[in-house]
C-alpha positions as CSV (number, residue, x, y, z in Angstrom):
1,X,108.0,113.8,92.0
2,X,105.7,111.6,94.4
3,X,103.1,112.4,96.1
4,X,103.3,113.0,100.3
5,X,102.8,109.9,101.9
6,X,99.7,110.0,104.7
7,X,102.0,108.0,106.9
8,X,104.6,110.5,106.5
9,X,102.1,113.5,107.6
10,X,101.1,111.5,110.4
11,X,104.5,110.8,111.8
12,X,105.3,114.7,111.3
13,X,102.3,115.8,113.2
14,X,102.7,113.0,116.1
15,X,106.2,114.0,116.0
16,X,105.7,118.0,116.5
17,X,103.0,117.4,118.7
18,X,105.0,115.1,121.4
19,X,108.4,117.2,121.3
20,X,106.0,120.8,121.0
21,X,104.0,119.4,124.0
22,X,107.8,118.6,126.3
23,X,109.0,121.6,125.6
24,X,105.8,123.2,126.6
25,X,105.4,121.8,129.1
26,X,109.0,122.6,130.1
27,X,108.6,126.3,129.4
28,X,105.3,125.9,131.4
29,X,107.4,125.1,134.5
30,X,109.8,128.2,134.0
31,X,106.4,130.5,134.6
32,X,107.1,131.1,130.3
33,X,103.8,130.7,128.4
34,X,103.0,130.4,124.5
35,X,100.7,133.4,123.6
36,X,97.0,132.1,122.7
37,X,96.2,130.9,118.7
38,X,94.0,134.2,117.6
39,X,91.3,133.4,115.3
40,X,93.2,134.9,112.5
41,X,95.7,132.1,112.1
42,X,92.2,130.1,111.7
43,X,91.1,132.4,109.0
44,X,94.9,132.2,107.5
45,X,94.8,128.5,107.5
46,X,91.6,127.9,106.0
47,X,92.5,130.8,102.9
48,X,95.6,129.4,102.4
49,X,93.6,126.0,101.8
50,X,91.1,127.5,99.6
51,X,93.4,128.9,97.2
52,X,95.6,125.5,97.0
53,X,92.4,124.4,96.5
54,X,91.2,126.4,93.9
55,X,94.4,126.4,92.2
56,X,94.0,122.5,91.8
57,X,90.8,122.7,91.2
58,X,92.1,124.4,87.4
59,X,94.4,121.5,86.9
60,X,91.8,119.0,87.2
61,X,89.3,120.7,85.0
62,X,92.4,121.0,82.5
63,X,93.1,116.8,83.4
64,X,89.2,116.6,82.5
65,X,89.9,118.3,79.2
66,X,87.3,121.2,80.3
67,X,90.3,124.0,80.2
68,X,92.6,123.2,77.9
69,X,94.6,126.5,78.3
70,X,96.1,125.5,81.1
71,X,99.8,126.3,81.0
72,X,102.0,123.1,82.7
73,X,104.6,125.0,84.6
74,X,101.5,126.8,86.7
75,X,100.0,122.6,86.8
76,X,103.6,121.7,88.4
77,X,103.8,124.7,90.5
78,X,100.2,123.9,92.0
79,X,101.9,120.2,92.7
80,X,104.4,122.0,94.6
81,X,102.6,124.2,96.4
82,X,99.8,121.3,97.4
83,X,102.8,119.5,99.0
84,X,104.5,122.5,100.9
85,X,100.2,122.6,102.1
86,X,100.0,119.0,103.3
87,X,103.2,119.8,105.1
88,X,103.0,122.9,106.7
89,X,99.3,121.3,107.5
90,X,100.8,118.5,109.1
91,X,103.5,120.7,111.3
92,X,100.8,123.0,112.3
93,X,98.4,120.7,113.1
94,X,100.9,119.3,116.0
95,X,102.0,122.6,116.8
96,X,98.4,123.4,117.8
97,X,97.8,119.6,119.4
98,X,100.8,120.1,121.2
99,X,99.2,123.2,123.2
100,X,96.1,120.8,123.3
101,X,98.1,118.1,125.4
102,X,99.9,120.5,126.9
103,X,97.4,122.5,128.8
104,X,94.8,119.4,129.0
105,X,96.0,118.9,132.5
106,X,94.6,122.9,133.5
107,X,91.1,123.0,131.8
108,X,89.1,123.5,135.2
109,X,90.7,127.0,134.5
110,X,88.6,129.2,132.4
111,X,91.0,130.8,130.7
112,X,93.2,128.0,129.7
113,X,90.2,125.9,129.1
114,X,89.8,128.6,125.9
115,X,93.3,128.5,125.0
116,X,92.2,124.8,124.9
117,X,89.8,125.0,122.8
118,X,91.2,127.6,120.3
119,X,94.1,125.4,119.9
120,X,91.8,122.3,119.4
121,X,90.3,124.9,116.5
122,X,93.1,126.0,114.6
123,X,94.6,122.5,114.6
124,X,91.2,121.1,113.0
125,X,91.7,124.2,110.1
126,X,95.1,122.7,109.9
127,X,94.0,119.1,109.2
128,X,91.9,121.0,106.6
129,X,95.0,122.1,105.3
130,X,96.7,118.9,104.8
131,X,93.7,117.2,103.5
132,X,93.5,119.5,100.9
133,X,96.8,119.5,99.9
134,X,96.6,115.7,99.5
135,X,93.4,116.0,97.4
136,X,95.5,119.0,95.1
137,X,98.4,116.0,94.8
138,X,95.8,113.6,93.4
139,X,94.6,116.1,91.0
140,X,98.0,117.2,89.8
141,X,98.7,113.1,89.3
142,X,99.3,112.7,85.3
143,X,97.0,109.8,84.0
144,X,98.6,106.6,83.5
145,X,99.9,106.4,79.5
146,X,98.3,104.7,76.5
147,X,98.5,100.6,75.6
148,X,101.0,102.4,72.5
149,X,102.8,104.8,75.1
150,X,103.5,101.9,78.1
151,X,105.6,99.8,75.6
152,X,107.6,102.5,74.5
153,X,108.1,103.2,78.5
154,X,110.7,100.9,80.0
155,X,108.6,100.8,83.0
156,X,106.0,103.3,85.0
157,X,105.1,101.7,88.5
158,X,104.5,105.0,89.9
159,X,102.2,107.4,88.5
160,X,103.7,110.5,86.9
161,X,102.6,113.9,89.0
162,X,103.4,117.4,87.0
């Protein structure tokens, strides 16, 4: 399995962030508004990132040959997991930057001009999110084989992730 391309995380979060902000904005004109982010999704966001995080952190002590317990289905499952982060990072992140663009137009309004800025917060934990999920990729990435095991390998170009 690869790792998640950054230009494919980018394209997801311009892409959710342009059609979420249209159909906002569409919704907006019908009198029907999105509920505000609450600070728990914040909280959510940034847990869910920590224990990615931590998880990988485990696989790259075991890469470092400081754990050597570590079992490799729970090493592939982290792999997983860190991908389904940088994704769900990336989709969130232009969920919350589409009600950024969407109400940027209203922010002499003080309450909108909060709904503003929680949704500017929740979509910075959400970069946090995909960041980390990309780091948890590179530490789940298999080190490239031995001189001895590369010739018995037809051919590697791309390095092995668990």
């Amino acid at each position: 399995m690869r790792r998640t391309s950054v230009r494919t995380l980018l394209a997801v979060v311009l892409g959710v962030a342009v059609v979420g902000a249209v159909v906002g904005r569409a919704l907006a004109a019908q009198g029907v508004h999105l509920p505000p982010v609450a600070w728990v999704e914040d909280v959510a966001i940034l847990l869910l990132a920590g224990v990615i995080f931590w998880m990988g952190w485990a696989v790259r002590a075991y890469q470092k040959g400081d754990r050597p317990d570590l079992d490799p289905i729970r090493a592939a499952r982290t792999f997983v997991l860190a991908k389904a982060g940088a994704l769900t990072g990336a989709i969130l992140a232009g969920r919350y930057l589409a009600t950024v663009l969407g109400l940027l137009g209203d922010l002499d309004i003080a309450a909108l001009r909060d709904r503003v800025l929680a949704a500017a917060v929740a979509a910075l934990c959400a970069l946090v999110l995909m960041v980390v999920g990309l780091v948890v990729e590179r530490f789940c990435e298999l080190p490239p084989p031995d001189d001895e095991d590369a010739e018995e390998e037809e051919g590697g170009a791309a390095p092995m992730s668990w």
